[in-house]
OpenMM code with the backbone's topology and positions (N, CA, C; nanometers):
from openmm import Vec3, app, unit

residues = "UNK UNK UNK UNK UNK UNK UNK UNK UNK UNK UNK UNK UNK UNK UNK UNK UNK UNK UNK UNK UNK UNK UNK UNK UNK UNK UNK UNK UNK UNK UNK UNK UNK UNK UNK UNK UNK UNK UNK UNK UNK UNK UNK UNK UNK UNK UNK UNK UNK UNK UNK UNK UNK UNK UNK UNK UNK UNK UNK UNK UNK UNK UNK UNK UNK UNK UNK UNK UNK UNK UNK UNK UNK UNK UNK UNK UNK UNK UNK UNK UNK UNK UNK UNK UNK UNK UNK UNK UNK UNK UNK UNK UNK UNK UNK UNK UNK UNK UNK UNK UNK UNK UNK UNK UNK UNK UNK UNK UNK UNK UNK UNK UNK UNK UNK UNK UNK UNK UNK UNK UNK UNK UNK UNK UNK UNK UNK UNK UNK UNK UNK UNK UNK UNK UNK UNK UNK UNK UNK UNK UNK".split()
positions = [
    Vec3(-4.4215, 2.5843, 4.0691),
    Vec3(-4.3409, 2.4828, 4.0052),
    Vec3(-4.4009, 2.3474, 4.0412),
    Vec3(-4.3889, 2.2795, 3.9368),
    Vec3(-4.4558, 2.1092, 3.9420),
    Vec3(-4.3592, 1.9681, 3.9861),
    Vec3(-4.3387, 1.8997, 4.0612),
    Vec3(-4.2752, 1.7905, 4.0867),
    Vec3(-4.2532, 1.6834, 3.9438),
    Vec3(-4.2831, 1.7614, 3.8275),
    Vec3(-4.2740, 1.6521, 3.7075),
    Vec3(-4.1582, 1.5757, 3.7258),
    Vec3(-4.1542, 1.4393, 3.6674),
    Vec3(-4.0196, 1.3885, 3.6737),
    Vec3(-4.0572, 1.3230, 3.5161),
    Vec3(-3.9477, 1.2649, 3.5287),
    Vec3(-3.8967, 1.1860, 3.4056),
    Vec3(-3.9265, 1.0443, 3.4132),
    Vec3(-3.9149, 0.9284, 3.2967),
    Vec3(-3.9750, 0.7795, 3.3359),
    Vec3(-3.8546, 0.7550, 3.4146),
    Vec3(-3.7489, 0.7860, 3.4914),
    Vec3(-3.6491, 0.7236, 3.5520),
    Vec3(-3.6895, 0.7803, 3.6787),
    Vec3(-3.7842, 0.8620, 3.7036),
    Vec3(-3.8020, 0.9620, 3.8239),
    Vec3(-3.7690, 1.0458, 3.8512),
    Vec3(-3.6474, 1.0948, 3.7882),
    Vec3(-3.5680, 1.2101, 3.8189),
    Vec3(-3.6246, 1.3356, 3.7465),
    Vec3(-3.6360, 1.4509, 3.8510),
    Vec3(-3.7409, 1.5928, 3.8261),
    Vec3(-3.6735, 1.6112, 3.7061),
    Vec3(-3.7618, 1.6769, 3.6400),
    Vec3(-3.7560, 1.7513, 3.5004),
    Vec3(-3.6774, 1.9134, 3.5192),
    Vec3(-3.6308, 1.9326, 3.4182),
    Vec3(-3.5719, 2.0558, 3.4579),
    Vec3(-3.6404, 2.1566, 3.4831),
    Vec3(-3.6334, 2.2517, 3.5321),
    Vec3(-3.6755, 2.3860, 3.6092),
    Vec3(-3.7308, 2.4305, 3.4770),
    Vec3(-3.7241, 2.4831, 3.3711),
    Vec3(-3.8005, 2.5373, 3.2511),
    Vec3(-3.8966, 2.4641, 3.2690),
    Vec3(-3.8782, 2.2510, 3.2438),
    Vec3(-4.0211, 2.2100, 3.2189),
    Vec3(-4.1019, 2.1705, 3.3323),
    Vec3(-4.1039, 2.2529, 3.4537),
    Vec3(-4.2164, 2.2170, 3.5518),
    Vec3(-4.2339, 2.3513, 3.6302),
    Vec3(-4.1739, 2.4671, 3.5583),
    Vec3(-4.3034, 2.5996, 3.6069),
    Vec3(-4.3929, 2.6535, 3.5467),
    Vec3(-4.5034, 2.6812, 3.6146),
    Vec3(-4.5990, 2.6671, 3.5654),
    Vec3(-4.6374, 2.7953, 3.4676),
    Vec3(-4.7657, 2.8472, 3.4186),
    Vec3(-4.7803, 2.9602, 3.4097),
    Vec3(-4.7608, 3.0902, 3.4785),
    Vec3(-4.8485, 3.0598, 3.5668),
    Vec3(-4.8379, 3.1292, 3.6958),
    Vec3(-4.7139, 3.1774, 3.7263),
    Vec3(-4.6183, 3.0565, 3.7443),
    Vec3(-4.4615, 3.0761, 3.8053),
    Vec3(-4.3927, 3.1520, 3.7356),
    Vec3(-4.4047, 3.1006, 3.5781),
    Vec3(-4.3231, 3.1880, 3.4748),
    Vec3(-4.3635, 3.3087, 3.5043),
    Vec3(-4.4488, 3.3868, 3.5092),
    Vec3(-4.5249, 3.5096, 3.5100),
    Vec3(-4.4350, 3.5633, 3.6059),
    Vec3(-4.4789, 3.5520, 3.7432),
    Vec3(-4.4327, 3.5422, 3.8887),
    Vec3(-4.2529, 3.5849, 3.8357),
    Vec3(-4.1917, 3.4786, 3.7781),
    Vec3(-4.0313, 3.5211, 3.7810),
    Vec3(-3.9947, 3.6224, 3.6627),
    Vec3(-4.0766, 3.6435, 3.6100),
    Vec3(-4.0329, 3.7079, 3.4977),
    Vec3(-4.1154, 3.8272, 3.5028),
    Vec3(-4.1596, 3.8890, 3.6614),
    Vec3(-4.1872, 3.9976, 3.6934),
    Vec3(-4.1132, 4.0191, 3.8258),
    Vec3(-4.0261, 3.9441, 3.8756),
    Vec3(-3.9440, 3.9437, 3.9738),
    Vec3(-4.0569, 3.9518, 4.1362),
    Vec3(-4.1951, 3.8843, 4.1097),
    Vec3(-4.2886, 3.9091, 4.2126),
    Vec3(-4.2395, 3.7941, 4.3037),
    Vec3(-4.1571, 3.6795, 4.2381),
    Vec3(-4.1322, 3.5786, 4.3307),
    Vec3(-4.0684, 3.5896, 4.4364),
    Vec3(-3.9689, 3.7049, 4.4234),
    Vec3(-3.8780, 3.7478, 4.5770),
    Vec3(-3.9511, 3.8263, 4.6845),
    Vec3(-4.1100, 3.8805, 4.6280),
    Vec3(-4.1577, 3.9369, 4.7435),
    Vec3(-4.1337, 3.8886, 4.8775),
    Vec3(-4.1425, 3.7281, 4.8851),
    Vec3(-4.2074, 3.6440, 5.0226),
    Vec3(-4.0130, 3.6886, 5.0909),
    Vec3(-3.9193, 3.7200, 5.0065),
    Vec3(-3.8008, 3.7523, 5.1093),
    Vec3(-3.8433, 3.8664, 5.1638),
    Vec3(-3.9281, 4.0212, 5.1706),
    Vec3(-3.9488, 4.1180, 5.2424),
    Vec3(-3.9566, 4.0693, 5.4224),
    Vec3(-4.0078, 3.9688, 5.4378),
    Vec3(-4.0609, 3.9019, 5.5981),
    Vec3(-3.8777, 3.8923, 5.6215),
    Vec3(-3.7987, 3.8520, 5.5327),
    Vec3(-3.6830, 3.8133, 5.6250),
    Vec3(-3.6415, 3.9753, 5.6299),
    Vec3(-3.6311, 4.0491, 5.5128),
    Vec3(-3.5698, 4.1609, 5.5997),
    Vec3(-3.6305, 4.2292, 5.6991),
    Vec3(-3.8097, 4.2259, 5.7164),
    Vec3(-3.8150, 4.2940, 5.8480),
    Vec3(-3.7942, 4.1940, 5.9371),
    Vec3(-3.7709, 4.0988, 5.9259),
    Vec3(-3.6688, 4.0173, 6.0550),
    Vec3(-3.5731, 4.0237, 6.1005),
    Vec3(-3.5124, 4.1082, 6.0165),
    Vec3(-3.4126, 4.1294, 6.0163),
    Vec3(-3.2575, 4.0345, 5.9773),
    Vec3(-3.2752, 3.9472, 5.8921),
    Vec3(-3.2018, 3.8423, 5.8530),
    Vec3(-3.1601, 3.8797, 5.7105),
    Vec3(-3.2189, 3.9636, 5.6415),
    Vec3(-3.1742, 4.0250, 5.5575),
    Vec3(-3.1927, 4.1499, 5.4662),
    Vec3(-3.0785, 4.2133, 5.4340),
    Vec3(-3.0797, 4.3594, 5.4097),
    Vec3(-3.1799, 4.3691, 5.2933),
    Vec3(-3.2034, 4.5137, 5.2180),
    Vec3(-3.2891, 4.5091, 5.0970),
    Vec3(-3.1522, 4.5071, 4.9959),
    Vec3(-3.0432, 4.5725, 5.0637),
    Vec3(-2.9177, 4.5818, 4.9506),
    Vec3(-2.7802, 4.4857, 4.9900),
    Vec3(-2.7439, 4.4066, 4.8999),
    Vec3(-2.6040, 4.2821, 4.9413),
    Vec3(-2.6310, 4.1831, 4.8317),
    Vec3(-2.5418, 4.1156, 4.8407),
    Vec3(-2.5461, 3.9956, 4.7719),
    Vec3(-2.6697, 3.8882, 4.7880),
    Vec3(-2.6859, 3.8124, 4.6903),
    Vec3(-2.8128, 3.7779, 4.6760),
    Vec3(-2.8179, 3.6223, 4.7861),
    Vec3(-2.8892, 3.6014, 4.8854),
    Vec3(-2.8776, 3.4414, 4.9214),
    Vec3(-2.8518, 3.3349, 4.7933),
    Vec3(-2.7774, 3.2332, 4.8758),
    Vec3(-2.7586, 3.1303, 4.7968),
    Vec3(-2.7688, 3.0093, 4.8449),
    Vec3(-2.7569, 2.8951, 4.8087),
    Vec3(-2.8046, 2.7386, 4.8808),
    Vec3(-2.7228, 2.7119, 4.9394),
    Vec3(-2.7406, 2.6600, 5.0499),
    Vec3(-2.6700, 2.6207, 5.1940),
    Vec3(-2.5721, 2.5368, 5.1071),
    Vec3(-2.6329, 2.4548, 4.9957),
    Vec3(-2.5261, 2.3313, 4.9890),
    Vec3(-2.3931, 2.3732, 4.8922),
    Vec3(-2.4195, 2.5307, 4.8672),
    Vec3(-2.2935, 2.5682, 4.7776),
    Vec3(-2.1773, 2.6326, 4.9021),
    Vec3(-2.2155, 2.6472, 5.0607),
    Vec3(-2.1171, 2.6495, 5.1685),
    Vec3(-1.9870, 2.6561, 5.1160),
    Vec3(-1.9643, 2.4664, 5.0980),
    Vec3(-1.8419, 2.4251, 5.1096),
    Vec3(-1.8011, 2.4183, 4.9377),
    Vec3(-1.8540, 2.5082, 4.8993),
    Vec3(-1.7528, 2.5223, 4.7093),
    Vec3(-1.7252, 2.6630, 4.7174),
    Vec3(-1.7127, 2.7629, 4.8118),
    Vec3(-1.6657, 2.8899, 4.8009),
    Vec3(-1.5133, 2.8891, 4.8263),
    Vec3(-1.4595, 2.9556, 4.7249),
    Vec3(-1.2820, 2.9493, 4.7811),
    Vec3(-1.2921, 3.1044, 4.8627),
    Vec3(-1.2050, 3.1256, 4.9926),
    Vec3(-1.1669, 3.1772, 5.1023),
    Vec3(-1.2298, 3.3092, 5.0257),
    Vec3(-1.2036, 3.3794, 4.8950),
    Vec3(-1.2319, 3.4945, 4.8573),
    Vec3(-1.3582, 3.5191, 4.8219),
    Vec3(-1.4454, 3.4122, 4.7593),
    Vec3(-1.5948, 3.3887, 4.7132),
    Vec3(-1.6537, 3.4138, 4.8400),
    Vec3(-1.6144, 3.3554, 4.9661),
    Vec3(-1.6989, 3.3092, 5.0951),
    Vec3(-1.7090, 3.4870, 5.1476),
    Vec3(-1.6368, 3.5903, 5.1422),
    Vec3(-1.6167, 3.6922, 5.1753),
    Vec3(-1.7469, 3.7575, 5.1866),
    Vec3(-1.8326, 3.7163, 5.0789),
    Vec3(-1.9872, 3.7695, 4.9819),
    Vec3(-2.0474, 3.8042, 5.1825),
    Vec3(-2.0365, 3.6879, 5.2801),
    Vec3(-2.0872, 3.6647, 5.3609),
    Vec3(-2.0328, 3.7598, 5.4990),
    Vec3(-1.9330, 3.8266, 5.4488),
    Vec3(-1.9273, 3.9550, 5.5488),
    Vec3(-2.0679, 4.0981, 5.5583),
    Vec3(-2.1657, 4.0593, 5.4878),
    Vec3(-2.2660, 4.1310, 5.4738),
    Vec3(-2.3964, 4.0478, 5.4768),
    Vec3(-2.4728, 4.1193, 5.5310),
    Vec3(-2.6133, 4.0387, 5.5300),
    Vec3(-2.6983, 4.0525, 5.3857),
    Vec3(-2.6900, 3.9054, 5.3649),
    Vec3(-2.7457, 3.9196, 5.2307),
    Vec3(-2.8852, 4.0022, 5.1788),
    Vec3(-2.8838, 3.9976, 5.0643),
    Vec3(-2.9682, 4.1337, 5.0113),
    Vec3(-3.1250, 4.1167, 4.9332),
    Vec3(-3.2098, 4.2104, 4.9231),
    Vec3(-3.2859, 4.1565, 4.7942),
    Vec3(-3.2850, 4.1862, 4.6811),
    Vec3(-3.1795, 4.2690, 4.6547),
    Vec3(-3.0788, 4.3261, 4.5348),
    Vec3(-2.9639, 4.3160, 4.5636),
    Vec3(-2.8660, 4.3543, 4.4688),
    Vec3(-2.7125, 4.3716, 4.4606),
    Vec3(-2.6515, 4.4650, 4.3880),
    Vec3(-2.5435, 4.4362, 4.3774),
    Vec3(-2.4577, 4.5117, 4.2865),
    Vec3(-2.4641, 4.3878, 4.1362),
    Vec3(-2.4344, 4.2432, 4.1697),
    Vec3(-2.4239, 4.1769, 4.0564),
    Vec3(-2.5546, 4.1883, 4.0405),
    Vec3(-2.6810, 4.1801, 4.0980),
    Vec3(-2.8110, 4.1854, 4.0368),
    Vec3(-2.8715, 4.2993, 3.8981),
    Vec3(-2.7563, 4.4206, 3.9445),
    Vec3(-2.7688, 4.5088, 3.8424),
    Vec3(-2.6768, 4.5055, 3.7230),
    Vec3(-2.6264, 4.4091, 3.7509),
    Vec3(-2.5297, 4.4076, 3.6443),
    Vec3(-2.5589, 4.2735, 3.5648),
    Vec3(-2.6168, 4.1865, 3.5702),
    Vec3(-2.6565, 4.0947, 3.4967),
    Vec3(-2.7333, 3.9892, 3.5288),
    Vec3(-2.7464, 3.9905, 3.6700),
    Vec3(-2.8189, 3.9117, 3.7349),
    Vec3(-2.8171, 3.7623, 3.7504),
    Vec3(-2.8374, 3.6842, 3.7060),
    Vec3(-2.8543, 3.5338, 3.5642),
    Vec3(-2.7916, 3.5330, 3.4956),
    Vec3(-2.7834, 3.6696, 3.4086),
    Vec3(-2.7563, 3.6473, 3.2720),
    Vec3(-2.5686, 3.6703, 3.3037),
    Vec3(-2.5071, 3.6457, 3.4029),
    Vec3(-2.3645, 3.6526, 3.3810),
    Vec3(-2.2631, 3.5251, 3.4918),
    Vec3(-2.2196, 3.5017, 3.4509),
    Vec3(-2.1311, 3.3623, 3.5383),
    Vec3(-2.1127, 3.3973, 3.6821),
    Vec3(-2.1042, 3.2573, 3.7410),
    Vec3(-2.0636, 3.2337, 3.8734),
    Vec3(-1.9282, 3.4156, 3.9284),
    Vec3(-1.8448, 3.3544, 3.8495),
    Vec3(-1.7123, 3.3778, 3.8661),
    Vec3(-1.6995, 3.5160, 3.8742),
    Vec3(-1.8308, 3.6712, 3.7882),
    Vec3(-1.8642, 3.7764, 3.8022),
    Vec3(-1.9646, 3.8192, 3.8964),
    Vec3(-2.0207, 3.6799, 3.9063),
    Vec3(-2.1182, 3.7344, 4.0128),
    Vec3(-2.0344, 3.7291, 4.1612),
    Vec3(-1.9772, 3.6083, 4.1712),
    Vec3(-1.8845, 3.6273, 4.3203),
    Vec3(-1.7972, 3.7718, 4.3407),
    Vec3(-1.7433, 3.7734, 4.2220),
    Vec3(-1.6414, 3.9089, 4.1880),
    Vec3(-1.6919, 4.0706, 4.2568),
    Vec3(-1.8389, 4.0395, 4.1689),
    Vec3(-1.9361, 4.1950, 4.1974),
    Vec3(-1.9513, 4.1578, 4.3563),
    Vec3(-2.0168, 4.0424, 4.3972),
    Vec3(-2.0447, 4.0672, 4.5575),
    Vec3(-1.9846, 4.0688, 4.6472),
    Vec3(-1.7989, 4.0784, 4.6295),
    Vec3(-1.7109, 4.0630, 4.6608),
    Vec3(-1.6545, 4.1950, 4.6487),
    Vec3(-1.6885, 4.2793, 4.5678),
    Vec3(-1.6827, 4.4328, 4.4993),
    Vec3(-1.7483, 4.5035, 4.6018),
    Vec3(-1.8797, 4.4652, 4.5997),
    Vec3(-1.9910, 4.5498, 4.7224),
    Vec3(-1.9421, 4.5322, 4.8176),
    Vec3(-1.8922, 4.4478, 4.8748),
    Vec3(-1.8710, 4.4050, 5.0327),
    Vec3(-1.7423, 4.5203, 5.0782),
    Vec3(-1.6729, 4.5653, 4.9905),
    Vec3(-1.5664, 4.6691, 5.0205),
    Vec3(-1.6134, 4.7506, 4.9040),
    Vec3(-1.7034, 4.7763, 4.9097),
    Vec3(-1.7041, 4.9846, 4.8334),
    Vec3(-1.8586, 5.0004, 4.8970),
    Vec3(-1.9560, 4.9099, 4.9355),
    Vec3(-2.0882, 4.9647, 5.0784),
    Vec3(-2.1093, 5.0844, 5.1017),
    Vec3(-2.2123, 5.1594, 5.0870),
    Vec3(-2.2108, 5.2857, 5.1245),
    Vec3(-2.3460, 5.3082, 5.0896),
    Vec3(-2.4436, 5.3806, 5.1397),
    Vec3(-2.5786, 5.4465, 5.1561),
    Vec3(-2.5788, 5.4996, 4.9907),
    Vec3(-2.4830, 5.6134, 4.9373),
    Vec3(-2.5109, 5.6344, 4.7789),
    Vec3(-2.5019, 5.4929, 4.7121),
    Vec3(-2.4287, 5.4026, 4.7271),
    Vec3(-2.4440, 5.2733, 4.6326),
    Vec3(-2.5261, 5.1784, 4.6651),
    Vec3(-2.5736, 5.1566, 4.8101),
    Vec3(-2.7516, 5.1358, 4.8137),
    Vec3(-2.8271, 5.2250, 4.7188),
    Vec3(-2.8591, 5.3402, 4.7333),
    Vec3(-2.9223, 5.3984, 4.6735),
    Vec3(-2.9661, 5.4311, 4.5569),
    Vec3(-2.8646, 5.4008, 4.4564),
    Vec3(-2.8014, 5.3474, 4.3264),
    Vec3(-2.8386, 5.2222, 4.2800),
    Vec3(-2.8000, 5.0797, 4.3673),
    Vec3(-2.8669, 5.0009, 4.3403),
    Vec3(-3.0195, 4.9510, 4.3670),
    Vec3(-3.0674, 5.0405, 4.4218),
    Vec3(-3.2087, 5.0221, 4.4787),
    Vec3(-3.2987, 5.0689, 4.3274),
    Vec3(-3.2607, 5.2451, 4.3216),
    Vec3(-3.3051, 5.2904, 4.2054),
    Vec3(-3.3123, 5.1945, 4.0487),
    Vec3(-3.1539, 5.1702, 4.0361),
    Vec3(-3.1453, 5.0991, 3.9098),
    Vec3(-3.1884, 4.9499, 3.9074),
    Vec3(-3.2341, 4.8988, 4.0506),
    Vec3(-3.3136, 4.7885, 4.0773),
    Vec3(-3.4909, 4.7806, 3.9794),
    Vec3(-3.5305, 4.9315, 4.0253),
    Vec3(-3.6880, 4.9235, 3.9974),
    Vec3(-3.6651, 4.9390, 3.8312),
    Vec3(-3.6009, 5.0512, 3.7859),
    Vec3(-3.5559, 5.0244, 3.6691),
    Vec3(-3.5488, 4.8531, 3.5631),
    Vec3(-3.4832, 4.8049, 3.6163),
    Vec3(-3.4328, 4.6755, 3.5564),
    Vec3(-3.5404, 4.5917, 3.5967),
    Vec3(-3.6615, 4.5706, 3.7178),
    Vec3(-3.7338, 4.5163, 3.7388),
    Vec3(-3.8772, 4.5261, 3.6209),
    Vec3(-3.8941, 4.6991, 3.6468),
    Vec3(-3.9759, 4.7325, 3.5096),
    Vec3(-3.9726, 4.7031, 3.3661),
    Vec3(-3.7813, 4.6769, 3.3381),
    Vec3(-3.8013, 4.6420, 3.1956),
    Vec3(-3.7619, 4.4823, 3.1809),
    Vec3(-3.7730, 4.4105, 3.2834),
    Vec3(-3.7333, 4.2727, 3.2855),
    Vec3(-3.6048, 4.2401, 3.2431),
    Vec3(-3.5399, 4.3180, 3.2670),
    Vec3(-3.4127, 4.2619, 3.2241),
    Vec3(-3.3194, 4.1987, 3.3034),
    Vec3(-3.2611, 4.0908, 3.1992),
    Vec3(-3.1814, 3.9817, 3.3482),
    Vec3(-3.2227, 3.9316, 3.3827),
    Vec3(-3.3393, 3.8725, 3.4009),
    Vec3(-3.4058, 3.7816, 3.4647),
    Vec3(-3.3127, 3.6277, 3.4906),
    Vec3(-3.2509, 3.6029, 3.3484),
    Vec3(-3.2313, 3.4632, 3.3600),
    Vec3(-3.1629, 3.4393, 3.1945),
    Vec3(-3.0754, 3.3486, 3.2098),
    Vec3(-3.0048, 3.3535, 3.0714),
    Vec3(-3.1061, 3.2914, 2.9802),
    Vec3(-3.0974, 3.3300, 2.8478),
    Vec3(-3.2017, 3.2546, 2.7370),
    Vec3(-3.1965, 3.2012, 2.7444),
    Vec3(-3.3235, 3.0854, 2.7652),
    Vec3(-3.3881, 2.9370, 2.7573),
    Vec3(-3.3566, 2.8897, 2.9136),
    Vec3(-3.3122, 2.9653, 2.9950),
    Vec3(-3.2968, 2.8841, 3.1151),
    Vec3(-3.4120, 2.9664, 3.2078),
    Vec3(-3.4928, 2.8737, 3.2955),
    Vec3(-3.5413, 2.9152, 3.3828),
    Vec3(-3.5223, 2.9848, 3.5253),
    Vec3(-3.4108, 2.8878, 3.5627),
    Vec3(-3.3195, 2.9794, 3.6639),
    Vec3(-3.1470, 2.9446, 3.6126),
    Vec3(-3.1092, 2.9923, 3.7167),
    Vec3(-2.9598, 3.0114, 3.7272),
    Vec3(-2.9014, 2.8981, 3.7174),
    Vec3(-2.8156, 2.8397, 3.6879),
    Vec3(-2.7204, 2.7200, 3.6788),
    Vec3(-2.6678, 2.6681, 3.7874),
    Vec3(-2.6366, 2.5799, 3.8617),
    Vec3(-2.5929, 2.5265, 3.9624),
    Vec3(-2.4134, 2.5602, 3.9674),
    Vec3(-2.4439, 2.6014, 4.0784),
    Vec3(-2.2751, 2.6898, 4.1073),
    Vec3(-2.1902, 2.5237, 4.1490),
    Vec3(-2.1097, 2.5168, 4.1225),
    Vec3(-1.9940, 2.3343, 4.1081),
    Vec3(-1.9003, 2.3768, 4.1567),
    Vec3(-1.8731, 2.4913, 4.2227),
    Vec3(-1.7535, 2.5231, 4.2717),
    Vec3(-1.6303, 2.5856, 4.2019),
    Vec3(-1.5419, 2.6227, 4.2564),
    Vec3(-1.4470, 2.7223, 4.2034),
    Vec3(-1.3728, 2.7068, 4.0826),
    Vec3(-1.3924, 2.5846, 4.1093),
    Vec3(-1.3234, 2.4828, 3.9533),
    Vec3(-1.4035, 2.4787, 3.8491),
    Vec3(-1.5481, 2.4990, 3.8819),
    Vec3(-1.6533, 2.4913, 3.7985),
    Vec3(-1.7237, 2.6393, 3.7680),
    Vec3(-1.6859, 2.7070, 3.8018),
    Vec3(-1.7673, 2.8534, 3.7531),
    Vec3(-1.7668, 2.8965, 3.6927),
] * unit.nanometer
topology = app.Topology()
chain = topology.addChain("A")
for resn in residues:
    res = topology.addResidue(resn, chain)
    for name in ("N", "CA", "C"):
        topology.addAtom(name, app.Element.getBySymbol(name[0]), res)
């Protein structure tokens, strides 16, 4: 991704400053490799909810924040279910879903239907958007 900005300075959106390369990279899901180092660090699982930006902390209501009773993942349950392509408000829901139904068959399940969905690119990211939308909080999802 490129630091482009705009004549006011302010970065260009995420579609217009990745590159070839990058597009490629996300739209083969090769960009999450560099998380493998945290799970053999042990900081995070291969199966849970997906990390998210420190600065969305303080916009989780008491039930959203729950996601964080599990060590986050490099798949999910919402990852298989739409990934991008479905709102804040389902994705908290699904990782909020996993966190109480966990179990070695639903790893296993989502791992499988992971390589699946990786192979046929699906989900990556809603049409025309490069990544995900900025989560605004509970009021905003």
């Amino acid at each position: 991704m490129t630091n482009g900005c705009d004549a006011d300075g302010c970065l260009l959106p995420d579609c217009d400053r990745l590159t070839r390369l990058g597009r490629w990279l996300r739209s083969t899901s090769l960009d999450e490799l560099p998380e493998l180092f945290n799970i053999i660090k042990g900081d995070m699982s291969i199966v849970g909810p997906r990390p998210l930006l420190m600065q969305y902390l303080d916009r989780y209501t008491p039930e959203q924040a729950r996601r964080h009773e599990v060590k986050p993942g490099l798949t999910g349950w919402a990852q298989i279910h739409g990934r991008n392509d479905i709102s804040w408000e389902d994705k908290f829901n699904m990782d909020v879903w996993y966190v109480d139904h966990q179990s070695l068959w639903l790893d296993i399940n989502i791992i499988l239907t992971t390589v699946g969905k990786v192979l046929k690119r699906e989900g990556i990211s809603r049409a025309g958007e490069a990544t995900a939308a900025e989560f605004m909080g509970h009021a905003g999802t």
